[in-house]
MOPAC internal coordinates of N, CA, C and O (Angstrom, degrees):
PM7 1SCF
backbone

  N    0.0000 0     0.00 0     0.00 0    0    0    0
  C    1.4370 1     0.00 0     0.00 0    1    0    0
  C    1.5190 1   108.74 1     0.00 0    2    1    0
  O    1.2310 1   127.69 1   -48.61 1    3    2    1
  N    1.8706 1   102.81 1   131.39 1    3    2    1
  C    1.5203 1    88.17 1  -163.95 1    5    3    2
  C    1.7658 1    79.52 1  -100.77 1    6    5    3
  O    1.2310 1   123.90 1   -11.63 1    7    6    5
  N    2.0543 1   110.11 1   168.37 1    7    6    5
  C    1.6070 1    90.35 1   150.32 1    9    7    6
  C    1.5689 1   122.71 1   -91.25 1   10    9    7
  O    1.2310 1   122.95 1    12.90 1   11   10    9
  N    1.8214 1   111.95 1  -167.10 1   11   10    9
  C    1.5169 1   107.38 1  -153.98 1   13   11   10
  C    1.2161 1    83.86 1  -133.66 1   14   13   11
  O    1.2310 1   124.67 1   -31.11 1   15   14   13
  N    1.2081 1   108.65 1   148.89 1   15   14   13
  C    1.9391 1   116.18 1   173.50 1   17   15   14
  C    1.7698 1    85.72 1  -110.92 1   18   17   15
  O    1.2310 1   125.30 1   -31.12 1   19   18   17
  N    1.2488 1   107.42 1   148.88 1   19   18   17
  C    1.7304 1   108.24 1   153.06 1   21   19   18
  C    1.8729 1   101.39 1   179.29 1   22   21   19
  O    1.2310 1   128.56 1   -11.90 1   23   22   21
  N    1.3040 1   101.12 1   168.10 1   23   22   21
  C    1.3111 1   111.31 1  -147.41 1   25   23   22
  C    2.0371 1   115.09 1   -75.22 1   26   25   23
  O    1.2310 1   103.41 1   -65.17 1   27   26   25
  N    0.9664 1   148.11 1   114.83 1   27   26   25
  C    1.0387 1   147.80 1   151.88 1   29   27   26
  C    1.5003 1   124.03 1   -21.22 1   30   29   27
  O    1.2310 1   112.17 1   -39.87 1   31   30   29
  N    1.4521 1   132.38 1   140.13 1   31   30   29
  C    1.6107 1   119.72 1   159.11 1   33   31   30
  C    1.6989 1   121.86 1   -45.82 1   34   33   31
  O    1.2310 1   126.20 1   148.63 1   35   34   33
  N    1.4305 1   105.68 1   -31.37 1   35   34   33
  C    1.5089 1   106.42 1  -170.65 1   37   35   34
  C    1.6407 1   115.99 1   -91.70 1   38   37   35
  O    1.2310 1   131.94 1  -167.05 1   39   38   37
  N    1.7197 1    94.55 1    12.95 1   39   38   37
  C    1.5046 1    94.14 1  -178.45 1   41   39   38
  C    1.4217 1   106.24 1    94.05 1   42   41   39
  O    1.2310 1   103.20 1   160.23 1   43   42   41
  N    1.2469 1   148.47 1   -19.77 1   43   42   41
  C    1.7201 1   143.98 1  -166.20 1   45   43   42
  C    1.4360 1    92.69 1   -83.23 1   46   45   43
  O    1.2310 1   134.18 1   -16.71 1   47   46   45
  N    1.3898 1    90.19 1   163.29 1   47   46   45
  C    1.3713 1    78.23 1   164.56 1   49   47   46
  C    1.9416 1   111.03 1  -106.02 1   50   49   47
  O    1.2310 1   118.48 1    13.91 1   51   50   49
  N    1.5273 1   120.50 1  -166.09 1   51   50   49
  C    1.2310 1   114.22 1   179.13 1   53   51   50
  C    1.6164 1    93.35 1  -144.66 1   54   53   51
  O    1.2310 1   131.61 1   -30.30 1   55   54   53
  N    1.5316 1    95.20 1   149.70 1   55   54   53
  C    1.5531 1   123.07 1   155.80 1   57   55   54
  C    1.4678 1   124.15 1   -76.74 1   58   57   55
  O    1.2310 1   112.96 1   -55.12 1   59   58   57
  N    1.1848 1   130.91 1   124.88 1   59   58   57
  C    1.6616 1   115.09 1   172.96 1   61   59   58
  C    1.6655 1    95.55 1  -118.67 1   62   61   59
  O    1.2310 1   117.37 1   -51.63 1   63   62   61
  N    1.3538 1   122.61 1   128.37 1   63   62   61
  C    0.9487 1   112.30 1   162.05 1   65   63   62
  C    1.9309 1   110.96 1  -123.11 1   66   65   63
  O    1.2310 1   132.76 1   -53.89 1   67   66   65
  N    1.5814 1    92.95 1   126.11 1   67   66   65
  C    1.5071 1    89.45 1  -170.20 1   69   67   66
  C    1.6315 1    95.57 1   -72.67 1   70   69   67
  O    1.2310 1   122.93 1   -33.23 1   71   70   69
  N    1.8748 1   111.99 1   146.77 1   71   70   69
  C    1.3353 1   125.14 1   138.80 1   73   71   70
  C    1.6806 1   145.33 1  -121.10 1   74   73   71
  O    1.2310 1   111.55 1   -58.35 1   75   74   73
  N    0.3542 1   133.52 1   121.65 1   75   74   73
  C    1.6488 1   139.24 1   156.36 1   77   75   74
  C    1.2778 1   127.53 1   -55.60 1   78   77   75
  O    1.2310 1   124.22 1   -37.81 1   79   78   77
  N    1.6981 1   109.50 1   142.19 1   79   78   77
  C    1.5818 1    95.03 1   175.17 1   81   79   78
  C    1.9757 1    91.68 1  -107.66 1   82   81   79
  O    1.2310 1   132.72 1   -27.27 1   83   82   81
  N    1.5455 1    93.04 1   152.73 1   83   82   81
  C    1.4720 1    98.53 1  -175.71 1   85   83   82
  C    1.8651 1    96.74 1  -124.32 1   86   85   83
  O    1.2310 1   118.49 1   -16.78 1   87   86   85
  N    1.4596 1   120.48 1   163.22 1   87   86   85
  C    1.0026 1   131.06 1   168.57 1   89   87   86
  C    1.9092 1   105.21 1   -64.22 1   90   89   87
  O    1.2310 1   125.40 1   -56.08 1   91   90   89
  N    1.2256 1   107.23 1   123.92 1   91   90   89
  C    1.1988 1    95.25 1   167.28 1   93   91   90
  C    1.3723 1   136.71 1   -87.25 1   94   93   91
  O    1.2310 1   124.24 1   -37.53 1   95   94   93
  N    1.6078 1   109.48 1   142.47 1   95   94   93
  C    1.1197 1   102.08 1  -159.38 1   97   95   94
  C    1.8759 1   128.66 1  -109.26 1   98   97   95
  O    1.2310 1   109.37 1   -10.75 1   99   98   97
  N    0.9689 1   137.53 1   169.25 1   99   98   97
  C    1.6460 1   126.19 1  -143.79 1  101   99   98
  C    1.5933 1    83.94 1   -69.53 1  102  101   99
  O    1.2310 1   124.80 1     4.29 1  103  102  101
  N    1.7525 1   108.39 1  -175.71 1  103  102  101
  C    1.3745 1   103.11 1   179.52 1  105  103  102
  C    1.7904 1    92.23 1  -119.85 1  106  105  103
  O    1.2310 1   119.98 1   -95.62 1  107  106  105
  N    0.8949 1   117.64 1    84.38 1  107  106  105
  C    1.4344 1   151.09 1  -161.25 1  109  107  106
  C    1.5621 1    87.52 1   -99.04 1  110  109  107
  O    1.2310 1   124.80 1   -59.34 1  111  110  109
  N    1.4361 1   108.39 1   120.66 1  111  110  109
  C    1.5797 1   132.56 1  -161.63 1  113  111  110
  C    1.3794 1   131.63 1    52.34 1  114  113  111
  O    1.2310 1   122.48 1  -177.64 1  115  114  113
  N    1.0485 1   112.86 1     2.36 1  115  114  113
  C    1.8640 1   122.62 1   177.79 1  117  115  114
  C    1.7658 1    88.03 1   -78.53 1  118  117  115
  O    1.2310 1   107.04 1  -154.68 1  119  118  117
  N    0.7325 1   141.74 1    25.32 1  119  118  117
  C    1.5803 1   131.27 1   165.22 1  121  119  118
  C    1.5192 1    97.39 1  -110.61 1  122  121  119
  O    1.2310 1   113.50 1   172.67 1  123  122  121
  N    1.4118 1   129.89 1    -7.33 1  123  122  121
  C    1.4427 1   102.21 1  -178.04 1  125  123  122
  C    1.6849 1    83.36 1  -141.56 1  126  125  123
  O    1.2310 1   120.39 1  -144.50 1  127  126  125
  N    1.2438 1   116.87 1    35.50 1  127  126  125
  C    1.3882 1   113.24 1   168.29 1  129  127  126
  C    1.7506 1    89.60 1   -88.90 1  130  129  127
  O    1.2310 1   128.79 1   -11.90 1  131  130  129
  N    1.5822 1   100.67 1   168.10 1  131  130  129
  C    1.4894 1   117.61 1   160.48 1  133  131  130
  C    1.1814 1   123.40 1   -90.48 1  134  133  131
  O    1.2310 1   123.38 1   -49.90 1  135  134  133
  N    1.0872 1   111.13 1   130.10 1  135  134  133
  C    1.6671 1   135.15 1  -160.45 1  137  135  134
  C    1.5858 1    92.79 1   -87.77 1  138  137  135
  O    1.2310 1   122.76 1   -59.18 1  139  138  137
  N    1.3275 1   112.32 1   120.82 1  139  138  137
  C    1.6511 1   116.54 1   174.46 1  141  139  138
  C    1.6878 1   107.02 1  -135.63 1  142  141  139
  O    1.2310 1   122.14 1   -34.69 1  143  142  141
  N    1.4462 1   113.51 1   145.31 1  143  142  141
  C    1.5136 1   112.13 1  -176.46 1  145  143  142
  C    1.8980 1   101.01 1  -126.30 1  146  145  143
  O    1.2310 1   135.53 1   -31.78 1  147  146  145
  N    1.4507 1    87.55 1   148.22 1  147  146  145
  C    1.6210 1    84.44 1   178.92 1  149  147  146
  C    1.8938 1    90.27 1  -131.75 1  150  149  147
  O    1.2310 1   138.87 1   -11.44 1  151  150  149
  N    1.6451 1    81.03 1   168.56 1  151  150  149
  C    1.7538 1    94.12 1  -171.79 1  153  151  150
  C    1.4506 1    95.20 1  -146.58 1  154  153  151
  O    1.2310 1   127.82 1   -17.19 1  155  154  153
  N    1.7930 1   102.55 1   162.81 1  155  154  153
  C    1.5355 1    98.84 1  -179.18 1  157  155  154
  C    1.5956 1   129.04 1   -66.51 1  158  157  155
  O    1.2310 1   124.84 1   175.17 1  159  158  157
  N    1.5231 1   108.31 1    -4.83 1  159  158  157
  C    1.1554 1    96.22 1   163.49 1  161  159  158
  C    1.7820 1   123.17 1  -117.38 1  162  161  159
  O    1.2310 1   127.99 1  -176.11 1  163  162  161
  N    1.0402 1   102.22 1     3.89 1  163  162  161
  C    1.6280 1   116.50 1   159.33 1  165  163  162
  C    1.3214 1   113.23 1   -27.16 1  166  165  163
  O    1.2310 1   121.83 1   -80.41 1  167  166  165
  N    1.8213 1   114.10 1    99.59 1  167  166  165
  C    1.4819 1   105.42 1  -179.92 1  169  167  166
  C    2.3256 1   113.51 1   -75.10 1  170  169  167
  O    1.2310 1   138.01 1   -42.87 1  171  170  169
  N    1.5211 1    82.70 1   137.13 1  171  170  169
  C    1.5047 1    85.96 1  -169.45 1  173  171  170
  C    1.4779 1   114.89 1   -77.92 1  174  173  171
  O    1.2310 1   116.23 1  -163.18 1  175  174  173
  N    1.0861 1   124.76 1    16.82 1  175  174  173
  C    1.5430 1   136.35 1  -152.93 1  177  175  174
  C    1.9860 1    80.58 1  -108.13 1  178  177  175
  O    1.2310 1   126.48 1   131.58 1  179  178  177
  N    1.5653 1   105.15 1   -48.42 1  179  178  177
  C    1.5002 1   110.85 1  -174.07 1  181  179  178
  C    1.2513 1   116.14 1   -71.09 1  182  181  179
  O    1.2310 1   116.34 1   123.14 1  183  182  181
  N    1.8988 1   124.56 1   -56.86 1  183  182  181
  C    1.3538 1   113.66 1   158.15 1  185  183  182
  C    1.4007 1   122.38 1   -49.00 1  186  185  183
  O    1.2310 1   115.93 1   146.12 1  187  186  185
  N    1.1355 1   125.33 1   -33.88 1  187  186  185
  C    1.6113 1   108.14 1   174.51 1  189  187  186
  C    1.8510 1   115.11 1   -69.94 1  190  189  187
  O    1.2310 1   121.94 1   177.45 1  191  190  189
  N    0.9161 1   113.90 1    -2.55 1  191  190  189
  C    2.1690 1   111.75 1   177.58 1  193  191  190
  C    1.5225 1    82.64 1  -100.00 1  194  193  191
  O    1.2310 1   110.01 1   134.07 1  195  194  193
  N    1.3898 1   136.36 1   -45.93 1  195  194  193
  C    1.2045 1   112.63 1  -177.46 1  197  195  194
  C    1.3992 1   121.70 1   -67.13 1  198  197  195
  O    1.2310 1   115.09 1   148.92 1  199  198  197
  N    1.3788 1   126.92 1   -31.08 1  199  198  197
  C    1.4183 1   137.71 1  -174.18 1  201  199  198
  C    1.4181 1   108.08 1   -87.34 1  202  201  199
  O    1.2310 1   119.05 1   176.52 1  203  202  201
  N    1.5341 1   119.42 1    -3.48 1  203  202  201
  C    1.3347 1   115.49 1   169.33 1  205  203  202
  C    1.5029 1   123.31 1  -107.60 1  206  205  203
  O    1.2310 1   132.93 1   164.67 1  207  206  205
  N    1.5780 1    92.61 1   -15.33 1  207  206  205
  C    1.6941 1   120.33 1   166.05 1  209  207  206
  C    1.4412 1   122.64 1   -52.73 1  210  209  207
  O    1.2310 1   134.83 1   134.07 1  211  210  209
  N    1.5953 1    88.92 1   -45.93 1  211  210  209
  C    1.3731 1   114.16 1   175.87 1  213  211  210
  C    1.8674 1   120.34 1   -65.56 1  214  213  211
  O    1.2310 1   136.24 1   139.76 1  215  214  213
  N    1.0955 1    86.17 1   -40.24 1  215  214  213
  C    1.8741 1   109.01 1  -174.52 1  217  215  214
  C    1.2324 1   104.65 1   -65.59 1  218  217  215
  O    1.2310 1   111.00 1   128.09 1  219  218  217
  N    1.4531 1   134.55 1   -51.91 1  219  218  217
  C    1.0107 1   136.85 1  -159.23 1  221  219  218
  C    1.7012 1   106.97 1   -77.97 1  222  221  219
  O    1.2310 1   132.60 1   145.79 1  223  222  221
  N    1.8932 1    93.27 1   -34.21 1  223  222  221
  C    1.8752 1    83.88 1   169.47 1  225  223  222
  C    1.7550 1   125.27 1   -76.13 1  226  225  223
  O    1.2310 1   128.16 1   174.51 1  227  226  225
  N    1.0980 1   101.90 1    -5.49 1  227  226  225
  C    1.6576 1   111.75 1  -173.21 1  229  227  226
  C    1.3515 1   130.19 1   110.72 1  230  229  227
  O    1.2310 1   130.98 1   176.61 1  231  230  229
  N    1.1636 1    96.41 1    -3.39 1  231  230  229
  C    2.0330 1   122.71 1  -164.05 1  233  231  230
  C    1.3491 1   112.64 1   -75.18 1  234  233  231
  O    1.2310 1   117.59 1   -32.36 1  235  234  233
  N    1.3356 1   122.19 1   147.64 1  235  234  233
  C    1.2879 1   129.68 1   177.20 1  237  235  234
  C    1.1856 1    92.98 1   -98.93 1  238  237  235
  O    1.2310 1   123.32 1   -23.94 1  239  238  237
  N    1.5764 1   111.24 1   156.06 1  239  238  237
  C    1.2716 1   132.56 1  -174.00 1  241  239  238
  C    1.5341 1    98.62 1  -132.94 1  242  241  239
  O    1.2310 1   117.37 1   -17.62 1  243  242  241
  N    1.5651 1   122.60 1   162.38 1  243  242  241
  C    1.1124 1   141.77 1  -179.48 1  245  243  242
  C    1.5641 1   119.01 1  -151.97 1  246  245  243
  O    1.2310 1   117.94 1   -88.65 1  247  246  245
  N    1.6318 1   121.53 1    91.35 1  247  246  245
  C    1.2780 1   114.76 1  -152.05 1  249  247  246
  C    1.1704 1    97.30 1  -106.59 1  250  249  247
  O    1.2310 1   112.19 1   -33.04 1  251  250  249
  N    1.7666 1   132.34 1   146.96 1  251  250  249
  C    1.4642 1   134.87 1  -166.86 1  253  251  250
  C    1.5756 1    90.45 1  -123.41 1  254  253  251
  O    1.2310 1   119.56 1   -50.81 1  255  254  253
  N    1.1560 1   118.45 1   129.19 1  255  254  253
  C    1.5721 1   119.39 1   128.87 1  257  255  254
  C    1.6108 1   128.08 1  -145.83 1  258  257  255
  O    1.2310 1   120.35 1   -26.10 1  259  258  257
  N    1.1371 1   116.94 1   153.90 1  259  258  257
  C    1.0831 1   116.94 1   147.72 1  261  259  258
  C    1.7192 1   140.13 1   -95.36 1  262  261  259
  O    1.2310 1   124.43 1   -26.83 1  263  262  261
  N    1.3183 1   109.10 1   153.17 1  263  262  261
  C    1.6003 1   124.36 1   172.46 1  265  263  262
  C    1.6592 1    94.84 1    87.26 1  266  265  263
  O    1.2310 1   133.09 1   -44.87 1  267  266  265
  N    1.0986 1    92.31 1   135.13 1  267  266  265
  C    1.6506 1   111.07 1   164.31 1  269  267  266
  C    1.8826 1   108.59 1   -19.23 1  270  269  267
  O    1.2310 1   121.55 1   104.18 1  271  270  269
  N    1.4095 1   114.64 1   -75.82 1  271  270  269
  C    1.7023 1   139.07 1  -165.98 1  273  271  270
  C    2.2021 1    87.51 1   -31.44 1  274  273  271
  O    1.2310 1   134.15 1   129.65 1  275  274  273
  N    1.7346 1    90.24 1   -50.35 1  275  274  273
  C    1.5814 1    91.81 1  -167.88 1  277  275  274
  C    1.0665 1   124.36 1   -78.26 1  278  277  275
  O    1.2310 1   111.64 1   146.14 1  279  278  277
  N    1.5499 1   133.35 1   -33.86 1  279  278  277
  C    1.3170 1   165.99 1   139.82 1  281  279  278
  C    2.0605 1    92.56 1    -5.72 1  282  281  279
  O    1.2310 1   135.08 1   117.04 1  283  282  281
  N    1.3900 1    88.42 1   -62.96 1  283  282  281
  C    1.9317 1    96.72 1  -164.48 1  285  283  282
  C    1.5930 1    86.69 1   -75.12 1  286  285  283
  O    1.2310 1   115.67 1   127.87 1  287  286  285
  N    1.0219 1   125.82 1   -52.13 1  287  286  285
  C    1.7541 1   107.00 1  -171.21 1  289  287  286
  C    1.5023 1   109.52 1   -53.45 1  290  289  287
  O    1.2310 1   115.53 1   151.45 1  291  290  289
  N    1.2948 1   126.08 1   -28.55 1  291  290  289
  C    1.8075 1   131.29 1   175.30 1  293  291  290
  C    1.5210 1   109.81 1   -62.90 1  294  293  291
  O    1.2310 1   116.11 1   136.13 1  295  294  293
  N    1.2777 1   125.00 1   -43.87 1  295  294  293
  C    1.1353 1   135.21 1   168.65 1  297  295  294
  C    1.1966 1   118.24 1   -72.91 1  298  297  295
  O    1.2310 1   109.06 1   138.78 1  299  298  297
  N    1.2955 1   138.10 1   -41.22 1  299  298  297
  C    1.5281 1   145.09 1   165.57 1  301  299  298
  C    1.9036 1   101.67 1   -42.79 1  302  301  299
  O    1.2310 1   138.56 1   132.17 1  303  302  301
  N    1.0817 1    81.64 1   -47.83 1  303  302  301
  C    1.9682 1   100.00 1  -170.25 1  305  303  302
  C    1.3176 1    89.39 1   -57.94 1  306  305  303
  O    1.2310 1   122.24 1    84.20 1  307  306  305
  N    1.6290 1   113.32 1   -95.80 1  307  306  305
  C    1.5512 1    98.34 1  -171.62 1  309  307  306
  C    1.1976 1   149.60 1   -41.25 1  310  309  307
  O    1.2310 1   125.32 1   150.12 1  311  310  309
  N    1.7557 1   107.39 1   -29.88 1  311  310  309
  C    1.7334 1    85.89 1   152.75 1  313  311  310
  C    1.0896 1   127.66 1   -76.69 1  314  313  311
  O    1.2310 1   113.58 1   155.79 1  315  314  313
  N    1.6419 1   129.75 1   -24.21 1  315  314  313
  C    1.6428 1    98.40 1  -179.39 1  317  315  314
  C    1.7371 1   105.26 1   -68.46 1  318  317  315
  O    1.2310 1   118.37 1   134.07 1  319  318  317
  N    1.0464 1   120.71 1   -45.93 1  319  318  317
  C    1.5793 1   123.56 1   166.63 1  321  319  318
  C    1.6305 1   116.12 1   -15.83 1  322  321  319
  O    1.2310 1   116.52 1   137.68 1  323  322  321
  N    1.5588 1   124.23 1   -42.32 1  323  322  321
  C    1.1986 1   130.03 1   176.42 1  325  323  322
  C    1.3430 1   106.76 1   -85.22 1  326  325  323
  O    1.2310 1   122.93 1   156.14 1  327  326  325
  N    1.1322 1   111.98 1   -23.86 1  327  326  325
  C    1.6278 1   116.70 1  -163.53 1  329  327  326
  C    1.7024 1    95.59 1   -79.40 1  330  329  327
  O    1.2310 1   123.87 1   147.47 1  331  330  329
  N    1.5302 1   110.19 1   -32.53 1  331  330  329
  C    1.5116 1   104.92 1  -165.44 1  333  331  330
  C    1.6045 1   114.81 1   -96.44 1  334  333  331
  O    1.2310 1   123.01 1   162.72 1  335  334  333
  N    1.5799 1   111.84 1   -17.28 1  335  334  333
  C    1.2641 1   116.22 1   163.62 1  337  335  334
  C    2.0083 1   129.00 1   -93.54 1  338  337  335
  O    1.2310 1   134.44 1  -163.89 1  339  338  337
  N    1.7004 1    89.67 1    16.11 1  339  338  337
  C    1.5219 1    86.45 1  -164.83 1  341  339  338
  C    1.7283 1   107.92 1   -82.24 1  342  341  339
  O    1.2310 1   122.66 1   165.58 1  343  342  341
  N    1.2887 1   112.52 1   -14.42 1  343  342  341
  C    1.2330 1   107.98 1   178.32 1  345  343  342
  C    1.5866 1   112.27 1   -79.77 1  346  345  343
  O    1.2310 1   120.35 1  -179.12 1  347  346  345
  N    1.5707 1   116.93 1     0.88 1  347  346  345
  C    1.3556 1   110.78 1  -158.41 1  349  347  346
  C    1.6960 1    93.06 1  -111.72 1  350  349  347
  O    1.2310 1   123.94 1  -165.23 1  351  350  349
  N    1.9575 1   110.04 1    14.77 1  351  350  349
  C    1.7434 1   109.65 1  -174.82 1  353  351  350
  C    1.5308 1   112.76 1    61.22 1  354  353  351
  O    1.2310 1   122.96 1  -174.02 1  355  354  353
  N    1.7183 1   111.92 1     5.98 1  355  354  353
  C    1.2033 1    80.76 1   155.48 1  357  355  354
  C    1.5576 1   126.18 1  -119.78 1  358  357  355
  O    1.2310 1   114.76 1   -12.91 1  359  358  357
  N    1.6429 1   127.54 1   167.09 1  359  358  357
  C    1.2093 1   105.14 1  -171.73 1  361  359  358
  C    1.6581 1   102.96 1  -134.68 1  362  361  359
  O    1.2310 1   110.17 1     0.28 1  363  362  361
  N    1.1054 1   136.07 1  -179.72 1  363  362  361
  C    1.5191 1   131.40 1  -166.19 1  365  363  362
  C    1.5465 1    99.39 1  -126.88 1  366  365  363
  O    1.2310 1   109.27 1   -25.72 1  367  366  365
  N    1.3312 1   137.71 1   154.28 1  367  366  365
  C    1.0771 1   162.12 1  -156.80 1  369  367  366
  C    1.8312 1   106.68 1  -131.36 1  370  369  367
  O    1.2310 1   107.00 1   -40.58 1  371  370  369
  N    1.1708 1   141.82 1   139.42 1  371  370  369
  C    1.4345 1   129.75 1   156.13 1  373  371  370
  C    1.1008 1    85.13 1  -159.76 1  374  373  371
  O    1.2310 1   138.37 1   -27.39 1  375  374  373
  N    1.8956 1    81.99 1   152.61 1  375  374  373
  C    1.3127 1   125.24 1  -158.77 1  377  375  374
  C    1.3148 1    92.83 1  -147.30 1  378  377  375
  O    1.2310 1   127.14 1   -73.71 1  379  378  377
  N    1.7176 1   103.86 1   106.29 1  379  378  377
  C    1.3692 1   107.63 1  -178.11 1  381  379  378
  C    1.4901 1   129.08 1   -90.25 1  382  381  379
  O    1.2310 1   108.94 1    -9.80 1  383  382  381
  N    0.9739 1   138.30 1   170.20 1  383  382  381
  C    1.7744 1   120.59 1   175.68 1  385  383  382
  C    1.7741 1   111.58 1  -139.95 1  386  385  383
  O    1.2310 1   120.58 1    28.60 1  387  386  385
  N    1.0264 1   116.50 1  -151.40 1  387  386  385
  C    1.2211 1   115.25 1   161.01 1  389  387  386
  C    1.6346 1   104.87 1  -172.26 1  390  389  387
  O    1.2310 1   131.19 1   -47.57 1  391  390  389
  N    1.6363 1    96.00 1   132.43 1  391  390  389
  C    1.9728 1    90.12 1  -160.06 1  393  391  390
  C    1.9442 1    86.30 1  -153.55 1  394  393  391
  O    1.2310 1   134.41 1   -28.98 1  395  394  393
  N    1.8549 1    89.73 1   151.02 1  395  394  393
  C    1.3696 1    97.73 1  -164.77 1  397  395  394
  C    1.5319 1   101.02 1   -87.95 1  398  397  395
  O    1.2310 1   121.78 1   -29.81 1  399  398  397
  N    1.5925 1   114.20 1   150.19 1  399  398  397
  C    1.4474 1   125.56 1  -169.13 1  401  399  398
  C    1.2001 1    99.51 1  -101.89 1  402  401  399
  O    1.2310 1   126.60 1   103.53 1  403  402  401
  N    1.7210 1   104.91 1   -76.47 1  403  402  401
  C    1.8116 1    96.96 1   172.13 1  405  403  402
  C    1.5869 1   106.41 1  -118.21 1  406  405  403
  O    1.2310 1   122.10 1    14.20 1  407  406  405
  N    1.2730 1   113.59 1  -165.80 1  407  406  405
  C    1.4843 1   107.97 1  -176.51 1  409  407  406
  C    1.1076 1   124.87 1   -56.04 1  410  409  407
  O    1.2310 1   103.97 1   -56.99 1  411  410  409
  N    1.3523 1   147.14 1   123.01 1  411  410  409
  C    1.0350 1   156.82 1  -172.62 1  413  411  410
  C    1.8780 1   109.18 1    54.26 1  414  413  411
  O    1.2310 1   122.04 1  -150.45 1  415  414  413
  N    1.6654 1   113.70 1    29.55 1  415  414  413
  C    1.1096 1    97.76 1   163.02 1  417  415  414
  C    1.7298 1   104.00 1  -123.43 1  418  417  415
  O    1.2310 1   124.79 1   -26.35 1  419  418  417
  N    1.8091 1   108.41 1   153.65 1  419  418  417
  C    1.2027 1    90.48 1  -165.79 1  421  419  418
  C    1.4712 1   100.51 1  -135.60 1  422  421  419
  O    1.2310 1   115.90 1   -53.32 1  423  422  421
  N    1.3038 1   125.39 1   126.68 1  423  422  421
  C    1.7155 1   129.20 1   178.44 1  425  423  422
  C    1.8951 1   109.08 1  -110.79 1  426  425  423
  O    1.2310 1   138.86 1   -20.08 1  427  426  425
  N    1.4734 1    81.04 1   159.92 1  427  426  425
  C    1.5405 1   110.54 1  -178.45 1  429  427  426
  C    1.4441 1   108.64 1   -54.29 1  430  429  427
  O    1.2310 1    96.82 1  -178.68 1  431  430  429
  N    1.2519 1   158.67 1     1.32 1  431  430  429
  C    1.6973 1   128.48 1  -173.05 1  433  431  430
  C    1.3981 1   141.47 1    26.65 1  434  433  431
  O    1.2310 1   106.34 1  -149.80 1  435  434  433
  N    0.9157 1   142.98 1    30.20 1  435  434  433
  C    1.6022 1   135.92 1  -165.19 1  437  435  434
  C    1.4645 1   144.02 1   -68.47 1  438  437  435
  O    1.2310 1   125.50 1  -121.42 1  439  438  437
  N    1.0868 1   107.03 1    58.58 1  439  438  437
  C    1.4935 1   127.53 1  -174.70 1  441  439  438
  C    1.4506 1   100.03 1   -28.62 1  442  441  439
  O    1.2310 1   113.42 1   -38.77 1  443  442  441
  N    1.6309 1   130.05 1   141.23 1  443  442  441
  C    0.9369 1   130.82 1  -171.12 1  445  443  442
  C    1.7305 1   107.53 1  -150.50 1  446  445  443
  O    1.2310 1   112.70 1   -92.08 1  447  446  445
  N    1.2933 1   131.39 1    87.92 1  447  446  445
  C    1.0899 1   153.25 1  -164.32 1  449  447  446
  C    1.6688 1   108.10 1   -91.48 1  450  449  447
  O    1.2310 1   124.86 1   -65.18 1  451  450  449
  N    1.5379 1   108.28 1   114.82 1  451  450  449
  C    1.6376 1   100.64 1  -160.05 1  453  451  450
  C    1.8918 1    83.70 1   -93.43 1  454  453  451
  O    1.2310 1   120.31 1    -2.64 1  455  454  453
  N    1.4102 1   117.01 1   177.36 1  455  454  453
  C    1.1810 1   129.81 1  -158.57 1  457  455  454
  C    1.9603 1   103.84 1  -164.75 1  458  457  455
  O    1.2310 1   125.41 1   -55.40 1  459  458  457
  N    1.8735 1   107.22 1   124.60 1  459  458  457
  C    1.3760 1   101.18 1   158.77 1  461  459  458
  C    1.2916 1   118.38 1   -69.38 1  462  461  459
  O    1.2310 1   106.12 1   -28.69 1  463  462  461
  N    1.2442 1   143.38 1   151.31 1  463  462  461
  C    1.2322 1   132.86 1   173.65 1  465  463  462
  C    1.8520 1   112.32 1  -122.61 1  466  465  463
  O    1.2310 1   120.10 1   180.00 1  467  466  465

């Protein structure tokens, strides 16, 4: 499912992103994935050589942050991360979550599933 841009009555434009609900499924290999943490000032230039370090060996990764600032450095990471392993066929998959750290605090999860392509 790809998403759809198309136009609004008020002139904006809109996002559609189709979803589905799926059975969920066990978290079957995240025990021997690599555990990675990002922070708001975590340069993403660095998580991405590590997350591509990782890719190239076959490894699942599992990246934590909290707050928005860190959230965008995880995402900054993975695309250059794809950008730097795409010539090598391989490509990364994430599957994000959201899971509580301490009481009433709650971070991103980002399962990161490497892929031949």
């Amino acid at each position: 499912m790809q998403p759809e841009f198309f136009q609004l009555e008020d002139g904006h434009s809109g996002l559609l992103l189709p979803i589905r609900k799926k059975m969920r499924r066990s978290r079957s290999g995240e025990d021997e994935a690599q555990q990675l943490k990002a922070a708001s000032g975590t340069d993403a230039k660095v998580l991405a050589g590590a997350i591509s370090s990782f890719a190239r060996e076959g490894r699942r990764m599992v990246i934590t942050a909290i707050g928005a600032a860190a959230i965008n450095q995880v995402v900054k990471a993975v695309a250059i991360a794809r950008k730097n392993i795409e010539e090598e066929a391989i490509d990364l998959t994430c599957k994000p979550e959201f899971t509580e750290v301490n009481e009433g605090v709650t971070a991103l999860r980002m399962l990161l599933l490497v892929e031949q392509i």
